[in-house]
Backbone as a ProteinNet text record, in pm:
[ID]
protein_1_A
[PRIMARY]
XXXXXXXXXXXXXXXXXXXXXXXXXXXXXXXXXXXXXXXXXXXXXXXXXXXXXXXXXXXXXXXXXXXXXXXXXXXXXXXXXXXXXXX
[TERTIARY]
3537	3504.4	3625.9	3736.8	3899	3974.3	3979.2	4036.9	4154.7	4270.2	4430.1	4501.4	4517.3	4599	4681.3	4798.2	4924.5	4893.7	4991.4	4997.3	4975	5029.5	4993.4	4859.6	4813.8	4623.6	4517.6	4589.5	4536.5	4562.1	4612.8	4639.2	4568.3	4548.8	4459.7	4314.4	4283.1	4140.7	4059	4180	4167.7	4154.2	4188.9	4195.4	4309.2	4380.6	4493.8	4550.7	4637.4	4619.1	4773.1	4882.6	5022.2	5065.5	5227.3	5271.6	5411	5446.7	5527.5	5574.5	5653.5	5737.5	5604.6	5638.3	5604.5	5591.2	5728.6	5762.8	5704	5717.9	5586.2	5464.8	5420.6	5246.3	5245	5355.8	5337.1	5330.2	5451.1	5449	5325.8	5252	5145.3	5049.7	5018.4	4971.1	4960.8	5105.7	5141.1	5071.2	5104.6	5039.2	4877.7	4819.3	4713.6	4662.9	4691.9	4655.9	4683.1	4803.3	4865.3	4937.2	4983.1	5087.7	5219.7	5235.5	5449.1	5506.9	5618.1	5680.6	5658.7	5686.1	5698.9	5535.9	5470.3	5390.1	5384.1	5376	5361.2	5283.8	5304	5252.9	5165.9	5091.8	5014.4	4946.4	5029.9	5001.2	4870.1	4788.2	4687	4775.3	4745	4794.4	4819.8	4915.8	4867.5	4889.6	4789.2	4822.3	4944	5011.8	5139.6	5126.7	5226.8	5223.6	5315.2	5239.8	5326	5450.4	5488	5651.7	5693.6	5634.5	5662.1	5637.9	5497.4	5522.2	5615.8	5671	5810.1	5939.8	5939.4	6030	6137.1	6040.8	6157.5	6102.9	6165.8	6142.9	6226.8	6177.4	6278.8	6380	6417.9	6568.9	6638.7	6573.7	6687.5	6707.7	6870.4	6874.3	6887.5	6889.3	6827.1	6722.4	6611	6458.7	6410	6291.9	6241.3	6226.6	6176.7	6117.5	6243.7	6369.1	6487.1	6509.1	6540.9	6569.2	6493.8	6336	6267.9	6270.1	6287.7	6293.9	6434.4	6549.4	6672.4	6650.4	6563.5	6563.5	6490.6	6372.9	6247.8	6378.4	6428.1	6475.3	6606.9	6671.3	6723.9	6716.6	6551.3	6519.4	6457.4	6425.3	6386.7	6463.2	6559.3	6709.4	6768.1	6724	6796.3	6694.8	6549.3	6451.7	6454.9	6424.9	6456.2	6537.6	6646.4	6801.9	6881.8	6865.4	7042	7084	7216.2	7299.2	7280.6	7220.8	7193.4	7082.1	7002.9	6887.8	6768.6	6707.9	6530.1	6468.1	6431.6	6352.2	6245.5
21652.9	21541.6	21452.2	21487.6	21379.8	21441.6	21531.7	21567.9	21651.3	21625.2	21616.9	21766.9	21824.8	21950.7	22026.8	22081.9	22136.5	22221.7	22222.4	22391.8	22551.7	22506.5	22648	22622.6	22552.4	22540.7	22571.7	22533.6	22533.2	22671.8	22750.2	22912.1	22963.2	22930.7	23002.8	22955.9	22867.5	22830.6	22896.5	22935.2	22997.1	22915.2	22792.4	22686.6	22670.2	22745.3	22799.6	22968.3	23003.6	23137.2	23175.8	23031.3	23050.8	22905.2	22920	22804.8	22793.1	22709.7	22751.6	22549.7	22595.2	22463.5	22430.2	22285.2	22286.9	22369.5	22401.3	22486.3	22618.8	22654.5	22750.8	22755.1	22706.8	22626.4	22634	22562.8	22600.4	22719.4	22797.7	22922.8	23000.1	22974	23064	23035.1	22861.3	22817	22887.8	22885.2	22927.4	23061.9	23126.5	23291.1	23302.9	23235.9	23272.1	23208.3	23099	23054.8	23105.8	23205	23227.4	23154.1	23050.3	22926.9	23015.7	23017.6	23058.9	22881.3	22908.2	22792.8	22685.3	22554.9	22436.4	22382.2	22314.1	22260.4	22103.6	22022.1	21913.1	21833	21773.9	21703.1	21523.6	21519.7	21423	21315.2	21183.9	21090.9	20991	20919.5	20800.7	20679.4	20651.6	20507.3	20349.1	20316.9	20242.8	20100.5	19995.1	19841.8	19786.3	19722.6	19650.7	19555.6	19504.6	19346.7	19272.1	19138.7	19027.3	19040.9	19065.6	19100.4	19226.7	19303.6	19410.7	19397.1	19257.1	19198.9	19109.5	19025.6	18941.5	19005.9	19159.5	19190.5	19287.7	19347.5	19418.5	19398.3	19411	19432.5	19307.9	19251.5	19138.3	19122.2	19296.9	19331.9	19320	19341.8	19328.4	19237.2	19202.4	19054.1	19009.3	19115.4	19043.6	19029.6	19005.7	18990.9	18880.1	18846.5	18716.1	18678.7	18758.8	18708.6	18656.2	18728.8	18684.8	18552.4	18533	18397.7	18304.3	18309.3	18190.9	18168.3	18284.2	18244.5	18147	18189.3	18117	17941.2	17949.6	17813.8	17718.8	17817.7	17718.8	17737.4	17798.7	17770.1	17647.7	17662.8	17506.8	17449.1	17405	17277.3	17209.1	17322.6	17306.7	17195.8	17275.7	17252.7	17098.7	17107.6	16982.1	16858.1	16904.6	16776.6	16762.8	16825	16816.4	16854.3	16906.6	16900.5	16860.4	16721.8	16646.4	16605.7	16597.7	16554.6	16661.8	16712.3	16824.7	16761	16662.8	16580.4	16616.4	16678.9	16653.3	16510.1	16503.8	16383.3	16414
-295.3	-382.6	-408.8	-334.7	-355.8	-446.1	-499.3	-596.7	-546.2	-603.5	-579.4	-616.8	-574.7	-610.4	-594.2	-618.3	-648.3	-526.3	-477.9	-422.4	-498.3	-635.1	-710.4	-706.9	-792.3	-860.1	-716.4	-568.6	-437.5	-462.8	-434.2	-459.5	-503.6	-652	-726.7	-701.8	-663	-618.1	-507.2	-435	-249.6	-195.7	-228	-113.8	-22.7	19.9	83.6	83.9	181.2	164.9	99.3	132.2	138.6	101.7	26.7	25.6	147.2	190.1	301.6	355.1	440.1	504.9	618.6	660.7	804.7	942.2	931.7	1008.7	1006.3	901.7	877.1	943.6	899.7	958.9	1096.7	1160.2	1333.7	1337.3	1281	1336.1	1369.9	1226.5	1221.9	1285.4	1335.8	1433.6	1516	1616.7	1754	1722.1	1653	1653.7	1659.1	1575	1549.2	1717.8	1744.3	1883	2024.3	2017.5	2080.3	2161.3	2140.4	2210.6	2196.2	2339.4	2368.2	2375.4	2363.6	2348.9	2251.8	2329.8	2241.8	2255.2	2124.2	2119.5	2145.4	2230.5	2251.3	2183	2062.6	1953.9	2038.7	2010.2	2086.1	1959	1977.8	1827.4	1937.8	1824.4	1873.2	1937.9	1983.9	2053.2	1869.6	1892.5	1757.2	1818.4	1741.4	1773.5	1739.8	1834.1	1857.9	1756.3	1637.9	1562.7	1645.5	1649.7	1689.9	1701.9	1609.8	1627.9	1697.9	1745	1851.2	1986	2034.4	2104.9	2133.9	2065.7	2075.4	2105.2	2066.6	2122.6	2027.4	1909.3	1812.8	1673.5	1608.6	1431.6	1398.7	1286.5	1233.7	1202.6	1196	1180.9	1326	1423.8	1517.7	1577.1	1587.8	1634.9	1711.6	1859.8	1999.8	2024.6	1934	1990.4	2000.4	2007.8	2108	1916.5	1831.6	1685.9	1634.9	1616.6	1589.6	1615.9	1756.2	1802.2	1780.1	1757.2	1715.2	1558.8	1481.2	1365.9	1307	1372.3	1426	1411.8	1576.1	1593.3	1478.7	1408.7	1338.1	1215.5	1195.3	1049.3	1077.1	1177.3	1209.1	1213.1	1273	1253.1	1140.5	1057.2	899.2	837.4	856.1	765.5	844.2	974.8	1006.3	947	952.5	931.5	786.2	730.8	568.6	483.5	559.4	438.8	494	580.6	615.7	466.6	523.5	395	287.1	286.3	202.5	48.7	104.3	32.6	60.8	-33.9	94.5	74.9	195.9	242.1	212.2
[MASK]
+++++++++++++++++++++++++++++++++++++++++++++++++++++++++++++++++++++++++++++++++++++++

């Protein structure tokens, strides 16, 4: 029903059997499954933003988003703050 709960109150409910790390959890994974070795974790595919098509995050400053934001804010500044007046 959505309702939010502690790891202790999960305990006492039996809605869990243990409190424990991540790491944990594989373990007992791998066992109960019987997996030797490493588990190869497999994520969904996620949609690219514009700016990951351009070429990077807005933080980095060899990307295609970088450099255009560069140029548009130059020409901002050149069309409406010469002299340092707006027109």
């Amino acid at each position: 029903d959505g309702k939010i709960f502690t790891a202790r109150q999960a305990i006492k409910l039996g809605l869990i059997d243990t409190i424990g790390s991540a790491q944990q959890a594989i373990a007992v994974l791998k066992e109960k499954a019987l997996i030797e070795g490493e588990i190869e974790w497999v994520h969904p595919l996620t949609k690219n933003s514009l700016i990951d098509v351009l070429g990077g995050s807005s933080d980095d400053e060899g990307s295609m988003f970088s450099y255009c934001m560069t140029q548009l804010c130059s020409f901002l500044e050149q069309r409406y703050l010469s002299n340092g007046v707006v027109q």
